[in-house]
TORSE-889936 format. One record per residue: residue in three letters; x, y, z of N, C-alpha, C, O, CB in turn. Coordinates in steps of 0.05 Angstrom, whole numbers, plus 5000, padded with zeros to 4 digits. Glycine has a CB too. Layout:
BEGIN
ALAXYZXYZXYZXYZXYZ;...
//
This chain:
BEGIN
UNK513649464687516249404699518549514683520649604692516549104701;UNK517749504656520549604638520449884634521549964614520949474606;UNK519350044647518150394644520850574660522050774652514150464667;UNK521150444679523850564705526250464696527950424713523550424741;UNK526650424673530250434679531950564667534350494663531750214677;UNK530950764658533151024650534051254670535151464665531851204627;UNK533351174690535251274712534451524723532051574722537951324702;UNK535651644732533951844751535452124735536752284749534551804794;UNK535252154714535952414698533752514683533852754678538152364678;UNK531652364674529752514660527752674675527452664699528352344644;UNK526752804661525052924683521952754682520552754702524853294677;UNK521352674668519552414660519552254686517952224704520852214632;UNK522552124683522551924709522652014739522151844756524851734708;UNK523152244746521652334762519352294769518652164789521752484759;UNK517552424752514452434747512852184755511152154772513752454716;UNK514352014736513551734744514251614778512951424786515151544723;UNK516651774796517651604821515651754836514751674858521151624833;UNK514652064820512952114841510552084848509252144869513052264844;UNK509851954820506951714816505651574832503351544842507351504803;UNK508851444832508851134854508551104880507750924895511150974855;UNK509651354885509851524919507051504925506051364943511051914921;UNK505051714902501751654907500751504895499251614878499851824904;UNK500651214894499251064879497250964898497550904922500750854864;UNK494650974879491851084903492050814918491550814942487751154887;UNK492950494901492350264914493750194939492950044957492650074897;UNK496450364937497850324958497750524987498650515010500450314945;UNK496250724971495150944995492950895015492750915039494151194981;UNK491150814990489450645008488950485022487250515040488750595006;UNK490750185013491049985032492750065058492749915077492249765018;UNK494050265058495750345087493950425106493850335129497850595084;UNK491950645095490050745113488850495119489350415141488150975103;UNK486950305103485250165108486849935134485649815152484150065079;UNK489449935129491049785151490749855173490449735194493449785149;UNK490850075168492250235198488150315207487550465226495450685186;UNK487250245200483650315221483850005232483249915254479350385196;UNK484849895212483649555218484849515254483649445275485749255190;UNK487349565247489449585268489249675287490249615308491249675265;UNK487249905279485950105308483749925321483449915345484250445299;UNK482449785305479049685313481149475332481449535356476049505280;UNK482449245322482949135334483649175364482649005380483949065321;UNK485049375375485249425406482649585412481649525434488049615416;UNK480949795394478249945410475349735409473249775420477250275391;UNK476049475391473949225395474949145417473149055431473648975373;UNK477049125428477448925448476249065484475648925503481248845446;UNK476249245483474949415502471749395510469749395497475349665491;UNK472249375536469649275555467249395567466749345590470249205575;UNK465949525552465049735569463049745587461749955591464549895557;UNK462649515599461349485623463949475643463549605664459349215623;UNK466049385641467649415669470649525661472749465673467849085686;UNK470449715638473349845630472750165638470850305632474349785592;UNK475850215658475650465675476850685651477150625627477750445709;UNK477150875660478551125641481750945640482050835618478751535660;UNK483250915652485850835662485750625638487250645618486150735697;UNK484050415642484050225622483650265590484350105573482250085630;UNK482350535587480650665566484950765544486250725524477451055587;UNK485050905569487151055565490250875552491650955534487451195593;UNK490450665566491550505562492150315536494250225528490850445577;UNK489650305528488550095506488750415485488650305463484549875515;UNK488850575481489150805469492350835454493150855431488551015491;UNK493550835476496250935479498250655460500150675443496950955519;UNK496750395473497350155454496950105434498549975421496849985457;UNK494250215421493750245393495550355374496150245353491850385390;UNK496650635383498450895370500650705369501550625348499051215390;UNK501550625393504350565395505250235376507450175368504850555430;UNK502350085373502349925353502649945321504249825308500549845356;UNK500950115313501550245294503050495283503150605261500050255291;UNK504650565313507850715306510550415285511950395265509750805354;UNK509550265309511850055302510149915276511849815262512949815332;UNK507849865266507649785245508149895214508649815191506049735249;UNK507650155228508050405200510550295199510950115183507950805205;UNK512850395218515750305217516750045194518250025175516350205249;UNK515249895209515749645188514549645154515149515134514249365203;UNK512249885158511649875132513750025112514749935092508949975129;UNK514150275122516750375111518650225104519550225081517850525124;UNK519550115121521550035109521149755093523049655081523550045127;UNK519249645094518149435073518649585047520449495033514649345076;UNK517749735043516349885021519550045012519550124989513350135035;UNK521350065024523450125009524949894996526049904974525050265025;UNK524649635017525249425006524249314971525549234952524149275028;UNK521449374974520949254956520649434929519949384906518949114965;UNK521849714944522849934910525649834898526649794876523550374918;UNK526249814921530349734912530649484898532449464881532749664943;UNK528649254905528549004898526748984870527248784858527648844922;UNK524649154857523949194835526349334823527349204805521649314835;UNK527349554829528749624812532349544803533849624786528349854817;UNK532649344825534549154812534148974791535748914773535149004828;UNK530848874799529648694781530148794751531148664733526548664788;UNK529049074750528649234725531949224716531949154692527049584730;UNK533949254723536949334723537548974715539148964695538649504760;UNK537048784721537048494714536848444685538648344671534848344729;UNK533748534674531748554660532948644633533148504613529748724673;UNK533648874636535949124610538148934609539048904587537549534624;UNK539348794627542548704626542048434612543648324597544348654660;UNK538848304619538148014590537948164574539448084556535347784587;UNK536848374568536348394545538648464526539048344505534348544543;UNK540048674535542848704522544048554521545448544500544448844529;UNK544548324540546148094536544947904513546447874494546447934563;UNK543247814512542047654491542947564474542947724455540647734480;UNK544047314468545647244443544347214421545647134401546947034445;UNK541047284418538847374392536647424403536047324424538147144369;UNK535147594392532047664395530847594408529647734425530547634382;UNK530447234402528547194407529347084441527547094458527247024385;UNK530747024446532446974481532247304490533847304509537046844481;UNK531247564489530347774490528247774495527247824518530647894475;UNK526647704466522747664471522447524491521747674509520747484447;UNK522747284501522147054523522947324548521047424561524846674522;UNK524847384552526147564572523947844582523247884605529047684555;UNK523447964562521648184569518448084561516748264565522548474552;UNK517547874552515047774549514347674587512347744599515247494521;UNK516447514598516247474618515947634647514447584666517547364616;UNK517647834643517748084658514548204650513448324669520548304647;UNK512848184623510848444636507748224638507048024624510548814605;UNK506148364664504248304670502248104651501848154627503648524676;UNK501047844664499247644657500147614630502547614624496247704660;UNK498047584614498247574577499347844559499547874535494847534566;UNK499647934573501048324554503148154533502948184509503948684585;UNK505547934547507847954528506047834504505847954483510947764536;UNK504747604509503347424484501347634469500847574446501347114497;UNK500447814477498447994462500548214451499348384437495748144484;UNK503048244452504348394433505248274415505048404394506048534441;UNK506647954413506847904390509547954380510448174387505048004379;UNK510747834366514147774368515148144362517148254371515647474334;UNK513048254343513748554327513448734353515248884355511248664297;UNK511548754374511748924390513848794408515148974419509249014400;UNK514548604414517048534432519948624423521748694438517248234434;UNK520048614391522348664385522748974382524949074381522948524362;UNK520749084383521049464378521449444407523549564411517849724364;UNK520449334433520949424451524549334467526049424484518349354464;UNK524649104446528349084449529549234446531349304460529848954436;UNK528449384410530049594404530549824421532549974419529349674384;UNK528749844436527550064450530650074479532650214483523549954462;UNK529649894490531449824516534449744510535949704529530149554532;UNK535249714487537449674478539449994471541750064475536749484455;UNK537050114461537950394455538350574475539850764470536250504439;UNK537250554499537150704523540450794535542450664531535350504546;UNK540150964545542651034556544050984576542650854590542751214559;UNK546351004587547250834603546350894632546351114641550050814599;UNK545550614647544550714668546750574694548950464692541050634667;UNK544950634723547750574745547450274742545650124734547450694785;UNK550250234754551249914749550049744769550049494767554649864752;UNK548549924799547749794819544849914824544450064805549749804842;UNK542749924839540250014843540650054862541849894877538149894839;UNK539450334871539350534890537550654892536150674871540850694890;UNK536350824922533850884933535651234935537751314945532650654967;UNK532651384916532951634925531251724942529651584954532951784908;UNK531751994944529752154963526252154961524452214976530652444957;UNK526452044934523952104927522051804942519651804949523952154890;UNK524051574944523051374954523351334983522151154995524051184940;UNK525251544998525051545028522651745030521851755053528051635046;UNK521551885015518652045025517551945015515652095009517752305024;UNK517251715004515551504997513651365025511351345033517551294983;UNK517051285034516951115056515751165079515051015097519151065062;UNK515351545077515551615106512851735101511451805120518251815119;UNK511751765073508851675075507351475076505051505069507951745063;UNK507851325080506550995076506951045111505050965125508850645053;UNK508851135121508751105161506651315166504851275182512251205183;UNK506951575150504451745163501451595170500151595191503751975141;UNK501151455137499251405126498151275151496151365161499551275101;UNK499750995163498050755181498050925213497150825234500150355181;UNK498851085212498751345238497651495244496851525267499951495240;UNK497051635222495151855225492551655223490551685238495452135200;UNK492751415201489451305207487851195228485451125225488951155194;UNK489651155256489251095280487151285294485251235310491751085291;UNK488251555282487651755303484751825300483851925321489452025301;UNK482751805280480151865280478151625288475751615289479551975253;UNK480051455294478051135313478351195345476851085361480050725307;UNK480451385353481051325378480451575389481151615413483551225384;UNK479251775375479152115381477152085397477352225418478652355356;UNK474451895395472251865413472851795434471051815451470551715406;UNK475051695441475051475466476251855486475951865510478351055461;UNK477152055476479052195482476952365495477352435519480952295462;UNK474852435483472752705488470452605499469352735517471852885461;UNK469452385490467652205503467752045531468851825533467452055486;UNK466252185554467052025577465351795587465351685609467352195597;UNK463451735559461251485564462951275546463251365523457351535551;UNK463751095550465250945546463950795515465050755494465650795571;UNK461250735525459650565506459150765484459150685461456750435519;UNK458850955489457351205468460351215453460751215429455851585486;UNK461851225470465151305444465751015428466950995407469251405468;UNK464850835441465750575417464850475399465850325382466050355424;UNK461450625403459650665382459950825351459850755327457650795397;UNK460551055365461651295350464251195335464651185311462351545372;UNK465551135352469151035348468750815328470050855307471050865382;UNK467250565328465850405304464850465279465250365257463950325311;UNK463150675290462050745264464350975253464250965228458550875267;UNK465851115260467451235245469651075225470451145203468651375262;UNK470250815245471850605227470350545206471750535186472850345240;UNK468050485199466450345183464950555172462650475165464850145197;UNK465450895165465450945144468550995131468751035107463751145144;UNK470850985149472751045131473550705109474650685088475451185154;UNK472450525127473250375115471050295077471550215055473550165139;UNK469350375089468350435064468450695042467750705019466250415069;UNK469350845055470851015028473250855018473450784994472251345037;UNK475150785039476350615023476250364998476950314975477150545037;UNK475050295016473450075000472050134969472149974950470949985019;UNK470650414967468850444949471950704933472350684909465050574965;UNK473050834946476250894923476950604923474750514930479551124940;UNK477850464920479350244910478350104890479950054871479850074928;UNK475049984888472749934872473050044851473549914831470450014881;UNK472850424851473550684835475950544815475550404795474750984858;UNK478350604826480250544813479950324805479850364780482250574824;UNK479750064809480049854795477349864769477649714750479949604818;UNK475050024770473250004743470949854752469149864735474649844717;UNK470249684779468649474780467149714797467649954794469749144792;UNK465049584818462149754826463249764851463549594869458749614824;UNK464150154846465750194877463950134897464849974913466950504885;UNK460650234903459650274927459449934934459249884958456850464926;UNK459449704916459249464930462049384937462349154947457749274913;UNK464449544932467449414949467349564973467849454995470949474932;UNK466449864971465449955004464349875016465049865039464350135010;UNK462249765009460949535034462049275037461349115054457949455029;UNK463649225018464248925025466949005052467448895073465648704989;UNK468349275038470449345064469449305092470249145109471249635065;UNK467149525091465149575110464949275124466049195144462249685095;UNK463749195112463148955123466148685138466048525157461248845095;UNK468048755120470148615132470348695170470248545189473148725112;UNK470649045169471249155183468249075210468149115234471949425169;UNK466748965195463948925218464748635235464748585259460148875198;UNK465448495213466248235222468948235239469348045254466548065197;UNK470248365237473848345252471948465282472448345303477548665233;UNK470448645282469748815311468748515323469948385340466749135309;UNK466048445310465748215320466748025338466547995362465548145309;UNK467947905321469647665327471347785346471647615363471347525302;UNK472747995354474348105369472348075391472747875405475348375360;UNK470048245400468648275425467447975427466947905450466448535425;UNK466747785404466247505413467647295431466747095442466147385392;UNK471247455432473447315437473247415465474547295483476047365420;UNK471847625470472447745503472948055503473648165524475447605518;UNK472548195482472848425480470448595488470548835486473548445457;
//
């Protein structure tokens, strides 16, 4: 949290905004959103008594669901850059303000993740005062650059474009049952790459978070066609 607030002059902090833009956890959970989002309208589909018209329909609603959800994710997701980095702009202004050290330590011990402040220990808290105290002057208010509106407007690609390889069967396929098959099992390997990158990144046993995705994604079809789909 205390890494972003020297402002958008270094070329470092760049580096870092353009990090965050691809951070695999947040890349991934968009895609993995945006299939879920898809299964949900191509589970609900009948294919003993659903015509092309109907096929087509339930298609067109999917996209257009996850147009307007991307939408909202964007701009979530700018929300919640502007609102960290006020946080961070809060954060520098205790600490400079501080009427001693240790009303500093409590200040940035609290700001960083689980046990980190207590595992640095009053000496790494106070180098990191020194640290944030010494920094240069930054803006008086928090603001969204460019780098965080193509942030934004990849996090909308992201739940958009992941629609389109659940619903491509329903497009070329004129056996209805054979494309929802196909259209299934395509969700349920993307959702297990996902699943098994995310596993990856976090250090634990990717191929068993791919199947556990996998398997989320088996259960939502389910329960969807259990409901009348």
């Amino acid at each position: 949290m205390v890494r972003g607030l020297k402002g958008d002059r270094m070329p470092e902090q760049e580096k870092e905004k353009r990090a965050r833009v691809l951070d695999p956890v947040s890349r991934i959970s968009e895609i993995i959103f945006g299939v879920l989002m898809a299964l949900s309208f191509t589970g609900a589909l009948n294919a003993a008594t659903a015509g092309r018209e109907e096929v087509r329909t339930v298609m067109l609603t999917a996209l257009g669901c996850n147009l307007a959800w991307g939408l909202v994710d964007g701009v979530m997701y700018l929300m919640a850059t502007l609102t960290g980095r006020a946080r961070n702009l809060t954060l520098l202004q205790m600490v400079r303000g501080a009427k001693d050290p240790q009303e500093a330590h409590r200040a940035i011990a609290e700001a960083l993740p689980g046990r980190m402040g207590e595992a640095m220990g009053a000496e790494g808290l106070d180098d990191m005062r020194k640290r944030l105290v010494a920094l240069p002057e930054v803006p008086a208010h928090a603001r969204l650059g460019k780098d965080d509106y193509a942030g934004a407007f990849g996090v909308f690609l992201l739940v958009v474009l992941s629609t389109f390889p659940v619903v491509v069967p329903f497009i070329f396929m004129t056996e209805l049952s054979r494309a929802m098959r196909v259209s299934n099992a395509v969700a349920l390997v993307m959702l297990f790459i996902g699943g098994y990158q995310l596993g990856r990144y976090a250090g634990g046993t990717a191929w068993k978070t791919g199947l556990g995705m996998a398997a989320v994604g088996a259960v939502l079809v389910s329960i969807i066609m259990a409901l009348g789909g």
